[in-house]
N, C-alpha and C positions, 0 to 999 in steps of 0.2 A: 690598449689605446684604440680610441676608433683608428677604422680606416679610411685612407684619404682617397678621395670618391672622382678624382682626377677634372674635376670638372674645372679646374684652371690651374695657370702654372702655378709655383711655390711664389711667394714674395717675404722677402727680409733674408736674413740670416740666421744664426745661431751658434755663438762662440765660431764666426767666420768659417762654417759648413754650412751648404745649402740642406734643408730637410730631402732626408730620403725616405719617401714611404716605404722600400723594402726592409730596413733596419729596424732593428729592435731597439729601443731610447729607454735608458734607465736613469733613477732619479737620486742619488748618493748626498745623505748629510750625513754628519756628525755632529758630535761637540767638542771643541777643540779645548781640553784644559789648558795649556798656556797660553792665551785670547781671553780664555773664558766668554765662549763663544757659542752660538750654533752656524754650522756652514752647511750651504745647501746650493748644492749644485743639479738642476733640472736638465731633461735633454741630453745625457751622454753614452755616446755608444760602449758596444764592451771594450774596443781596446782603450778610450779614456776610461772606461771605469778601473780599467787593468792598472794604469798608468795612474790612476790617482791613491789604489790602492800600494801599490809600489812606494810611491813617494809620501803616504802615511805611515809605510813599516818603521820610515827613518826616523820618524817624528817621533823623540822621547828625551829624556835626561833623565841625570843618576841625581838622587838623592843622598849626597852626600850624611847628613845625619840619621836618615831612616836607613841608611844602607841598603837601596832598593832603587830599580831602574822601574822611570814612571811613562807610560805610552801617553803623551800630550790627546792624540785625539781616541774620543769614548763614545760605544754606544750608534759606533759605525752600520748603517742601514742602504743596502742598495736595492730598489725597490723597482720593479718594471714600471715604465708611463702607461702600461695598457693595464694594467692590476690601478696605478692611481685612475684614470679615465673612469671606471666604473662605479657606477653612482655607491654612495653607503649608503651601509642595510638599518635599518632603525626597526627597533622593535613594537609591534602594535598590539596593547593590551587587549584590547577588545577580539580581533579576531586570533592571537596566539599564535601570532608568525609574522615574521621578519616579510618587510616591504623595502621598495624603493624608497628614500630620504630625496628631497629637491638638491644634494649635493654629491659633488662627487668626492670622492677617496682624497683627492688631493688637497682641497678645499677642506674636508675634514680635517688633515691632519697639519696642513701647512699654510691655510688662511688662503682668502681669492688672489694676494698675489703671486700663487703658484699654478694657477687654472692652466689650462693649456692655454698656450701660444695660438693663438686661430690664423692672424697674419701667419706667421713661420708656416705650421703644419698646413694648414686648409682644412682643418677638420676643427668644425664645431663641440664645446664643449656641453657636456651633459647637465652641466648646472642648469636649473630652470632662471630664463630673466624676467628681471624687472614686468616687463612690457609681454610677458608671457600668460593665457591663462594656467590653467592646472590643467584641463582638458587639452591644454596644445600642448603645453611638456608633452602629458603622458603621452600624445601621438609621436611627438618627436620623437622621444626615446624609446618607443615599441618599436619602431622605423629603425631608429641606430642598431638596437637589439639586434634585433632581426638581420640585419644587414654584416655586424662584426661577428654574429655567432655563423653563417655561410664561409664570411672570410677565413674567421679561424679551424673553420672547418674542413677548407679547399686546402690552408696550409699544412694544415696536421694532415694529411693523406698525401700531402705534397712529398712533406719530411719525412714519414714512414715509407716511401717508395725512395728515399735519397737515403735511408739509412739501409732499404733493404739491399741495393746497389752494394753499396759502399763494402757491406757484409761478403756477399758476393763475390765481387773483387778482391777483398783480402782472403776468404778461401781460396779464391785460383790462386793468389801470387805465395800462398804458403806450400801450396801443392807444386806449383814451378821450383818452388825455391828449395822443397820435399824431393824433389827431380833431380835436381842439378848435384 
């Protein structure tokens, strides 16, 4: 998902949590056979995703003449907003390699009323608009680029120095506990 560039506060909600840029937001549908449904929930952290997976496992009935227990929801998908965020790749015959598409992952797969939240997060979404040319997209989003592949870059060196920690710490306290 882009990141949010702090340049003003959050505004709105989101299932009554304010956006936290440190979090990671995942995007969980399904299709629920007893509805005969698709459900899609946008925006939620792991431990809702934990808790929504939870309260899917319950979700089923027996089939009394097939003799067979049926799980109501199918085809369960929990997908990161930073994986949707990224624009799709569309294939270009002429030059033999996969380009940027004017859309993103989200929009692909879920229609524009699942784009990102701009109010909620503060981070503009990679769709190209209306009122947009082709030549300003692509500056925009060479700029977004650029910008999330530093972020993701400063956090993955962040989290490999918090795992190498962590590593660390459970040597010594095996070695304490090797002691004792």
């Amino acid at each position: 998902m882009p990141t949010y560039n702090g340049a003003r506060e959050k505004t709105g909600i989101y299932y009554d949590n304010p956006y936290d840029p440190k979090k990671e937001y995942y995007f969980v549908d399904y299709h629920c056979a007893y509805d005969c449904r698709w459900v899609r929930s946008p925006y939620r952290t792991w431990e809702e995703v934990i808790q929504i997976v939870k309260d899917l496992n319950g979700s089923f009935g027996f089939d009394i003449e097939g003799q067979k227990f049926v799980r109501f929801p199918q085809d369960l998908r929990i997908t990161p907003e930073r994986e949707l965020a990224r624009l799709h790749q569309v294939f270009n015959e002429e030059t033999n390699q996969y380009e940027d598409d004017i859309i993103n992952y989200r929009t692909y797969l879920f229609d524009g009323r699942y784009d990102i939240d701009e109010k909620w997060t503060g981070v503009k979404s990679l769709n190209k608009t209306k009122d947009e040319t082709l030549e300003e997209w692509k500056e925009r989003v060479a700029i977004a680029k650029k910008e999330l592949k530093e972020a993701r870059s400063k956090q993955y060196e962040q989290t490999i120095e918090s795992v190498s920690r962590i590593k660390q710490q459970r040597r010594e306290q095996e070695a304490a506990e090797a002691n004792d």
